[in-house]
N, C-alpha and C positions, 0 to 999 in steps of 0.2 A: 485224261492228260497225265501222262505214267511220269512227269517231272513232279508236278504235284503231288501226286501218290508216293509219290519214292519218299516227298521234305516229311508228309506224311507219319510213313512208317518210321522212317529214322529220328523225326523231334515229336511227333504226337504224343498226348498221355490222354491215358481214359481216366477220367475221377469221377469217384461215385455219383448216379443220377444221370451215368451217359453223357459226361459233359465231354466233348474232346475240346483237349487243350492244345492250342495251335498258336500259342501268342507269341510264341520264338521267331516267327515269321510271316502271320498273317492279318491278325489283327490287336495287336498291341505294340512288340514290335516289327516294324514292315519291311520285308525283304521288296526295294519298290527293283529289280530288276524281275522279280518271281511277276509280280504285278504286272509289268508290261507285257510276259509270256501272258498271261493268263488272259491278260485283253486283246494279245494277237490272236490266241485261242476261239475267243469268243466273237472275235471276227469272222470268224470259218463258218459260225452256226449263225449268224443274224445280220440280215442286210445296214452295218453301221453306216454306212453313207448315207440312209435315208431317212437316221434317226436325227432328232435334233434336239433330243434332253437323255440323261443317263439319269436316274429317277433311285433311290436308295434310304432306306431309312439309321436312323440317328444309332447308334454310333459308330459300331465296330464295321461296316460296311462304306466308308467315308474315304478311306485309304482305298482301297479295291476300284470305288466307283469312279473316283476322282482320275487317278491312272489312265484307266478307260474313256472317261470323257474326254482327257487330255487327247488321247492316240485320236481319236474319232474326232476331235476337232469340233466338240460342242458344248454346253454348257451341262453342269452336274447340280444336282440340284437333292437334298432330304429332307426327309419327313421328320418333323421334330417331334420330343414325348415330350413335352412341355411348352406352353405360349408363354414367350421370353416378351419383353417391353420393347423388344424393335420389331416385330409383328405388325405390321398395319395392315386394315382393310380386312376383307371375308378370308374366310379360312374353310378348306376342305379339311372333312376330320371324320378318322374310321377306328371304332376300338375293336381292339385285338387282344387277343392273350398273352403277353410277353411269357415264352416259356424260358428263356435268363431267369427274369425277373419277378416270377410267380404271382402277376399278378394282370390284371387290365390295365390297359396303357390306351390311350387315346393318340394317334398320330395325328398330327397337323403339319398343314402343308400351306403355303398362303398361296393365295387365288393369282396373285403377283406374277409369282414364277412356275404355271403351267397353266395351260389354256389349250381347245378345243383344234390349233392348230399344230398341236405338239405330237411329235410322234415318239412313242417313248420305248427305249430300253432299259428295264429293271435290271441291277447288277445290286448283288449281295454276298458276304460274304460265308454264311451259314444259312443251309434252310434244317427245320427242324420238323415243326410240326407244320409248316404253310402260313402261320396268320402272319409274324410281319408283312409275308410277299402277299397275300391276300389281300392285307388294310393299304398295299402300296396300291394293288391294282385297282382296289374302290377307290383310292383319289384320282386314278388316273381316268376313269370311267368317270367320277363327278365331273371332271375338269371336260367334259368329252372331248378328253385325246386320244389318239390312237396306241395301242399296245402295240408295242413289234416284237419287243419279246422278254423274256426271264434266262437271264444268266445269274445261276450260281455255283461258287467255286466249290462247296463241299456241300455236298447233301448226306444226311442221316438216313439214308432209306430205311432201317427199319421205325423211323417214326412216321412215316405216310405222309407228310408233307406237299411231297415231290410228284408222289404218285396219284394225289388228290389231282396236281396241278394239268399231270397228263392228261389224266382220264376227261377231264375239261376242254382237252382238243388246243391247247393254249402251247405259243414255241416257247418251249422251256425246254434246256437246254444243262444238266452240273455236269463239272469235268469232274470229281471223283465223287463217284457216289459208296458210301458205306453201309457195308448190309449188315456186319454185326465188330459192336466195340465192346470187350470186355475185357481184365486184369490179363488174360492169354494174348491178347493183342487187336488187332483192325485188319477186318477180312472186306476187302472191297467188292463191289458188284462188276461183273464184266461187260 
C-alpha cells in the first residue's frame, strides 16, 4: 500500500533495537482516515463479509482493528495481558514473547466474546517476530473458530515473523513490509 509506505518514509524513525517509530500516525496518535484506507485495503485480500469478529491483541493494535470492525460491520474484540476484575467466567490464554516489552506476557481473551461459531479476521498493527499474532491465533484455535485470515499493516520482514506465518500456508496478508531499517533509512520489500 504505497499511501502507507510514503507516511512511512516521510514521519518514521528507526531507534536503536529496530524499533520503527510510527506514533505520528499509527499507533499512538491515529491518523483514523489512514485507518479506513487501510481497512478498505485489507478488504481487497480477505473475504470481510464472511467474517464476524475482528480479533487483536491489547494495545497499540486497538485503533487499526476497531476502524476495520467498524467498516465490516462486525464486532472487534482483544486479547488482554492482564485479568482485570470485570473478567468473568473461563478464559483462553496463550503466552508469548512480548518483543515491545522483553518479556513473557500471557494473552487472555474471555471464553464470552469468541466461540466455535466465529469466523475470525486478525488485524494488527505491527508484526515483528510472529508471537503476538501467534498467541492471537492459539485463542482462536482454543475457541474452535475459524481463521479467515492475518491482516497487518507493517511488517519487519527482516525479523521473520511474517514469513514464519506464510510458510504455514495461513491468508496473511501486510501492506508494507520492511526488509531493512537502519540510521540510513527503511528500504521496503516489493
Amino acid at each position: 500500500m504505497e499511501q502507507l509506505k510514503e507516511r512511512i518514509r516521510k514521519e518514521g524513525k528507526v531507534l536503536p533495537g529496530n524499533i520503527i517509530k510510527v506514533d505520528g500516525f499509527l499507533n499512538h496518535r491515529v491518523d483514523v482516515r489512514l485507518m479506513e484506507d487501510i481497512a478498505a485495503e485489507f478488504a481487497k485480500y480477505f473475504d470481510t463479509k464472511g467474517i464476524t469478529m475482528v480479533l487483536t491483541a491489547e494495545a497499540s493494535g486497538i485503533a487499526l482493528a476497531t476502524v476495520c470492525a467498524q467498516k465490516y460491520g462486525v464486532p472487534m474484540v482483544f486479547a488482554k495481558k492482564a485479568k482485570s476484575d470485570n473478567i468473568e467466567g473461563g478464559l483462553y490464554q496463550s503466552e508469548i514473547f512480548s518483543y515491545t516489552y522483553k518479556k513473557k506476557v500471557t494473552q487472555i481473551l474471555s471464553k464470552e466474546w469468541l466461540n466455535a461459531d466465529d469466523k475470525v479476521l486478525i488485524v494488527d498493527d505491527f508484526m515483528a517476530n510472529g508471537e503476538a499474532v501467534r498467541g492471537l491465533c492459539d485463542l482462536v484455535e482454543q475457541a474452535g473458530a475459524e481463521l479467515v485470515g492475518i491482516g497487518i499493516a507493517i511488517e519487519k520482514g527482516f525479523q521473520g515473523g511474517g514469513d514464519r506465518l506464510r510458510e504455514m500456508g495461513l491468508n496473511y496478508h501486510a501492506l508494507a513490509v520492511i526488509e531493512n531499517a537502519d540510521e540510513h533509512g527503511i528500504v521496503f520489500r516489493d
